[in-house]
C-alpha positions as CSV (number, residue, x, y, z in Angstrom):
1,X,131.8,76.0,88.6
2,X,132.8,75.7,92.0
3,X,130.4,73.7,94.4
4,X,127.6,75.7,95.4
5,X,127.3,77.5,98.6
6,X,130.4,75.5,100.0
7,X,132.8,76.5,102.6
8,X,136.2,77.4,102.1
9,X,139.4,79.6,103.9
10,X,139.9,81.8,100.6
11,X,141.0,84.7,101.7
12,X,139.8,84.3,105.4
13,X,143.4,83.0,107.0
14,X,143.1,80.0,108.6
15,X,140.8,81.4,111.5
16,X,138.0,82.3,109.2
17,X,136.2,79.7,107.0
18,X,134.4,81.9,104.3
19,X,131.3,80.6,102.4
20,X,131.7,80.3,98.5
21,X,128.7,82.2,96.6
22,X,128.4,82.1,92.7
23,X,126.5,84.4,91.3
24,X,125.6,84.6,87.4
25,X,125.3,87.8,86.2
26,X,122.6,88.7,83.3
27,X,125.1,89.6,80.8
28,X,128.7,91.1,80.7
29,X,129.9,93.3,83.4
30,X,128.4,96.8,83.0
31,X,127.5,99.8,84.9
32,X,123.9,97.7,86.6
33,X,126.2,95.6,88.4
34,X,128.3,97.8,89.9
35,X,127.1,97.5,93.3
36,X,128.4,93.8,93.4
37,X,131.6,95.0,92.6
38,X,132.3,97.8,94.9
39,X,130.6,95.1,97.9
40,X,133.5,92.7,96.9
41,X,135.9,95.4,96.4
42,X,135.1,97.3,99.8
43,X,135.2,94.0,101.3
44,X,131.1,94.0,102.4
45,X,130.9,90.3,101.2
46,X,133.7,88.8,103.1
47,X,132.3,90.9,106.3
48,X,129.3,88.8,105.6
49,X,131.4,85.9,105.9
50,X,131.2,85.0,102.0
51,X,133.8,84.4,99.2
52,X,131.5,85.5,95.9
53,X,132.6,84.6,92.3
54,X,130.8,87.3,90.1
55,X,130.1,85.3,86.7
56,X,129.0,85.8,82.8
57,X,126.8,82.8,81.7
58,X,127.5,82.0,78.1
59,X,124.3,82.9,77.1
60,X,121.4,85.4,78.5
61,X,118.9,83.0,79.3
62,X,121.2,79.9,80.9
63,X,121.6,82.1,84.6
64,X,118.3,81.3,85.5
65,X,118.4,77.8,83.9
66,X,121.5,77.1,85.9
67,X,120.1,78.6,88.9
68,X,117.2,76.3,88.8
69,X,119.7,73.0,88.3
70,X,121.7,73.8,91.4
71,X,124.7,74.3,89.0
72,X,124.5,78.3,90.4
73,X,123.8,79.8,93.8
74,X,122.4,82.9,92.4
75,X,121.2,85.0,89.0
76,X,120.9,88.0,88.2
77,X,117.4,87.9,86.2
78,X,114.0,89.0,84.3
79,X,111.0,89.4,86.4
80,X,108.8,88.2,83.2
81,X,111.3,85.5,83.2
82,X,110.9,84.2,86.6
83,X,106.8,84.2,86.3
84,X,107.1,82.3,82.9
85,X,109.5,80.0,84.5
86,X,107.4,79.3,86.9
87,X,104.3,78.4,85.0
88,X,106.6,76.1,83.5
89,X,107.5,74.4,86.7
90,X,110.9,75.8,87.0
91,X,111.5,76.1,90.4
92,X,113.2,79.5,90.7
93,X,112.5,82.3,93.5
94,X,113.2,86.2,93.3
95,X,115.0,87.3,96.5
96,X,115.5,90.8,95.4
97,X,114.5,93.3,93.2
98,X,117.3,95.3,91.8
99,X,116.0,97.9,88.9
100,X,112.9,98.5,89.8
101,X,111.5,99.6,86.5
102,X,111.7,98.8,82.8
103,X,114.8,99.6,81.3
104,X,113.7,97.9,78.2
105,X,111.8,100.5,76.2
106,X,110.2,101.3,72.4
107,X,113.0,103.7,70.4
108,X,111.5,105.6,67.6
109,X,114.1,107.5,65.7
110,X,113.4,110.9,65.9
111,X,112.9,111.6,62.0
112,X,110.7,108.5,61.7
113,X,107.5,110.9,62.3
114,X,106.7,108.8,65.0
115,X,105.0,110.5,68.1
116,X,103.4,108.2,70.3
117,X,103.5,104.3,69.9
118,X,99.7,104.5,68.0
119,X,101.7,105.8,65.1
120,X,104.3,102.6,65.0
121,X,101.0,101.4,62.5
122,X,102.4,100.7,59.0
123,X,105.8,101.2,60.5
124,X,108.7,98.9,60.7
125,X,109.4,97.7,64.1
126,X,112.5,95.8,65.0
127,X,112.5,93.1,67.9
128,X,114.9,90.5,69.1
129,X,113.1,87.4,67.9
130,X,111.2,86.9,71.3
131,X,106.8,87.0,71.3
132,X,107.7,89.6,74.8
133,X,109.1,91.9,72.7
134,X,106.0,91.2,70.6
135,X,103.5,91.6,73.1
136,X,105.0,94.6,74.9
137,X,104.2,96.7,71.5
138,X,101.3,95.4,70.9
139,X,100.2,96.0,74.4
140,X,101.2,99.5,73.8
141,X,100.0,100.4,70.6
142,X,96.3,99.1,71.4
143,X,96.6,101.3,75.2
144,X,97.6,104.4,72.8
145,X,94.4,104.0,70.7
146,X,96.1,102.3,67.6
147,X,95.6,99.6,65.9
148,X,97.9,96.2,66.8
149,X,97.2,94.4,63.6
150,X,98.9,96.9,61.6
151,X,102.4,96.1,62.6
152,X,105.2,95.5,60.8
153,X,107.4,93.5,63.0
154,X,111.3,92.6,61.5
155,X,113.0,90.1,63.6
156,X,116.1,92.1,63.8
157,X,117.7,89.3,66.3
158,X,120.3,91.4,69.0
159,X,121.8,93.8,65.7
160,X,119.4,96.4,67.7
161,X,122.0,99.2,67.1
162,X,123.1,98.5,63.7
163,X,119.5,98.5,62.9
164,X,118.5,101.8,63.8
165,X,121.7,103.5,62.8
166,X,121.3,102.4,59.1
167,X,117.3,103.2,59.1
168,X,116.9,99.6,58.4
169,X,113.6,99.7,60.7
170,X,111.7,102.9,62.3
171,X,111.6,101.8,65.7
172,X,113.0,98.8,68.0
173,X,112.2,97.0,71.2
174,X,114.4,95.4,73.0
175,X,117.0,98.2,73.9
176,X,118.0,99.4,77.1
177,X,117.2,103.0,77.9
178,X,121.2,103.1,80.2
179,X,123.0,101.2,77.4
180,X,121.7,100.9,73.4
181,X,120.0,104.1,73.7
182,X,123.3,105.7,74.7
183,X,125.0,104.0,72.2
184,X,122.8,105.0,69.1
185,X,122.6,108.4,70.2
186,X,126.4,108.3,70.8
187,X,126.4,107.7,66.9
188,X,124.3,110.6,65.9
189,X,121.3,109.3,65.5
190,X,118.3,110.7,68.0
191,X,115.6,108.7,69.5
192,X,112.3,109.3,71.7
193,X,111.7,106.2,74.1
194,X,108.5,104.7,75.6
195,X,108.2,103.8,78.4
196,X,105.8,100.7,78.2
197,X,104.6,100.9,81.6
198,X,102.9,104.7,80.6
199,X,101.3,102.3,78.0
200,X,99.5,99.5,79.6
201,X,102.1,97.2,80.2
202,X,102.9,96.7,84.1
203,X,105.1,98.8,85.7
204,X,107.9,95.6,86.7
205,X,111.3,94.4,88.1
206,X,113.6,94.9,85.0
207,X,116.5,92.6,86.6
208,X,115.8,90.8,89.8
209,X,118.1,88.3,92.2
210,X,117.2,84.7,91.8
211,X,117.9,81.0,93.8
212,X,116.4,77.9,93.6
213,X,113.5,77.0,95.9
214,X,115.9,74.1,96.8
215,X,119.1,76.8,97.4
216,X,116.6,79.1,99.5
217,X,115.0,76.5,101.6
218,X,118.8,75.6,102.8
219,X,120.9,78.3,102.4
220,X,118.2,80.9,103.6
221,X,121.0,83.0,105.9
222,X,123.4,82.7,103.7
223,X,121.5,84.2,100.9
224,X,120.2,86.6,103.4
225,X,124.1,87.7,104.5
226,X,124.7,88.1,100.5
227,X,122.0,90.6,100.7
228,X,123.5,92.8,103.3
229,X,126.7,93.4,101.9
230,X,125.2,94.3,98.6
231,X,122.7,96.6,100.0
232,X,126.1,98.3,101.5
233,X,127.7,97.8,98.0
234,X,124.6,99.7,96.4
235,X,124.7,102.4,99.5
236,X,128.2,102.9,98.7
237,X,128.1,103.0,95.1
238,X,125.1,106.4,95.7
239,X,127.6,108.2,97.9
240,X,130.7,107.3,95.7
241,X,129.6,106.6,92.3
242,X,132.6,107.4,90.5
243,X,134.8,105.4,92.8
244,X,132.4,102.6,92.6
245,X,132.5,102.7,88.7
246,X,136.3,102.5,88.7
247,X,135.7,99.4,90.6
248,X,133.5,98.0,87.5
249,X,135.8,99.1,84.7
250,X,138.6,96.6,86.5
251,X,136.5,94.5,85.8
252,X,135.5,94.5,82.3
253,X,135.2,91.6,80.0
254,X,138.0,91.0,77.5
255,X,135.5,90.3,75.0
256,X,133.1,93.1,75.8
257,X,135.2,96.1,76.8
258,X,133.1,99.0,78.2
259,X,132.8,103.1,77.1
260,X,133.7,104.6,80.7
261,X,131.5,107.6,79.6
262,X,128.8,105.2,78.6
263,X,128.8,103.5,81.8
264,X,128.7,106.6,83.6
265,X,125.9,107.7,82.0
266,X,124.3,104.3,82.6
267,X,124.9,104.1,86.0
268,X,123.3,108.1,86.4
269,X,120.3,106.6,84.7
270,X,120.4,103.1,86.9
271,X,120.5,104.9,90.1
272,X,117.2,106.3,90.7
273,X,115.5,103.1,89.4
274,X,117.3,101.0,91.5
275,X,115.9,102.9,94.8
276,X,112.6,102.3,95.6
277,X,112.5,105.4,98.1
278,X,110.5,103.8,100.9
279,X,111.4,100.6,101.1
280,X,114.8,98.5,102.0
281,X,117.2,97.6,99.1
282,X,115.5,94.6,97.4
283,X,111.9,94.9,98.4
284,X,109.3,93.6,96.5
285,X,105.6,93.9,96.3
286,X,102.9,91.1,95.9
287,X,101.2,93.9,93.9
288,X,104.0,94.2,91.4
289,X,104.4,90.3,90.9
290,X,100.1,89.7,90.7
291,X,100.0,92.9,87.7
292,X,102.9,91.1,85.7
293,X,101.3,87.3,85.8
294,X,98.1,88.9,84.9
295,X,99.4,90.7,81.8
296,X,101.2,87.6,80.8
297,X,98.1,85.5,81.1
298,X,96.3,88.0,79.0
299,X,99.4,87.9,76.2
300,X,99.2,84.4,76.0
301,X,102.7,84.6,77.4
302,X,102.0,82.0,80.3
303,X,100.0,79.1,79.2
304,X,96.3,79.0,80.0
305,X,95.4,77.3,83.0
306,X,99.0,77.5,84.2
307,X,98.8,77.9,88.1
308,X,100.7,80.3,89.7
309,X,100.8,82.6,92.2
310,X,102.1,85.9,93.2
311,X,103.6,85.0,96.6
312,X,105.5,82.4,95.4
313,X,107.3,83.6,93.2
314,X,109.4,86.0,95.2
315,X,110.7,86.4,99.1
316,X,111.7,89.4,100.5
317,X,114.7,88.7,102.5
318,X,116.2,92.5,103.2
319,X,116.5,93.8,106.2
């Protein structure tokens, strides 16, 4: 890990001192980040005066951790995550909002019988070992008129595809709508999805753009700089997506290589999520941020008496 917002000549000749930015991504490469890719390709970042290292963390949940410790400039993350951080005294900050709604949704399998979350009841649900995943159906199946206590939950860890394509369990949360979804179905099995935010769960940030309050306070212009170019990386990658996606698949992991039809049909479902329509790329709403600690609070997902507030947790930083 290189030192953290530090200056260097990288790639600048000897005339133009560039500013190193690392950046954590939220898992492997894929099609949600292609917009960093085609601002480094295109050469928006270094127009911004930055030299960014795009990086997988070795595990999901140690971006934001790192993030927090100064041992990362930036992370892509959760925006539940950043509110329970928070309320734990993790001093971590949202500076963007990048898919702007849940992309995380319920699967049924379509021969399950299973029309509307109310009939997951007596069903077996699989879930990725987290209480979220826990409260996000439970949230959904009381909204739908069913009953919560009825649920048959099987801790199916990450084997989300496995699990469905065998019939192992009815229905699972925890999948993506642009990547397992595609990937079951790609397999022959058909789903119906849920979106949980037509079911009394908040409509919220799916993956948002993290720093430290420490990072922010200091680096404010830099991190605003990093935002420009990747608001012209996500610009470019609308009016060029297939180009843009090239950009991505040079970029795949060794250890997690990519389907380019997948991603292509990840990146058509990403796109329209990732716009909010009105505002700039980024923008966030206090609204969005108060709704999701509420429903946390009420899931016993932030600790009672926990203090936090809405306009702390994020910054909008776009121009």
């Amino acid at each position: 890990m290189s030192i953290s917002l530090s200056g260097c000549s990288a790639g600048g000749g000897p005339d133009q001192e560039l500013t190193e930015v690392n950046v954590l991504l939220d898992w492997y490469p894929n099609a949600v980040h292609t917009f960093l890719f085609a601002a480094q390709q295109e050469g928006y970042f270094e127009q911004e005066g930055l030299k960014v290292n795009l990086e997988t963390p070795a595990d999901t949940n140690d971006a934001i951790k790192l993030v927090a410790a100064g041992k990362a400039d930036l992370a892509v993350s959760y925006q539940t995550q950043v509110a329970q951080s928070r309320a734990e005294k993790i001093p971590v900050v949202s500076v963007a909002a990048l898919v702007r709604h849940p992309l995380n949704q319920l699967f049924v399998r379509k021969d399950s019988g299973i029309t509307s979350p109310k009939d997951l009841a007596g069903k077996r649900v699989g879930y990725p070992s987290t209480p979220l995943s826990e409260a996000i159906i439970s949230t959904m199946v009381e909204s739908d008129g069913g009953d919560p206590s009825k649920l048959n939950f099987t801790d199916i860890g990450w084997d989300l595809i496995p699990a469905m394509t065998t019939g192992r369990v009815d229905a699972i949360i925890g999948g993506y709508i642009n990547h397992e979804k595609l990937l079951i179905e790609k397999e022959g099995v058909q789903l119906l999805t849920f979106n949980p935010s037509r079911y009394g769960v908040p409509d919220n940030y799916e993956l948002v753009l993290t720093a430290s309050e420490d990072g922010l306070s200091k680096h404010e212009e830099t991190i605003r700089r990093f935002l420009k170019a990747a608001a012209k990386g996500q610009a470019y990658t609308v009016q060029h997506p297939d180009e843009a996606l090239q950009m991505l698949l040079k970029h795949e992991s060794r250890d997690f290589p990519l389907d380019p039809d997948v991603e292509k049909q990840s990146l058509q479902i990403l796109l329209p999520l990732m716009d909010d329509g009105t505002e700039g790329f980024g923008a966030q709403t206090e609204e969005s941020w108060n709704a999701v600690i509420q429903w946390l609070k009420q899931q016993g997902q932030i600790k009672a008496g926990s203090t936090i507030k809405a306009q702390d947790a994020f910054r909008n930083l776009g121009e």
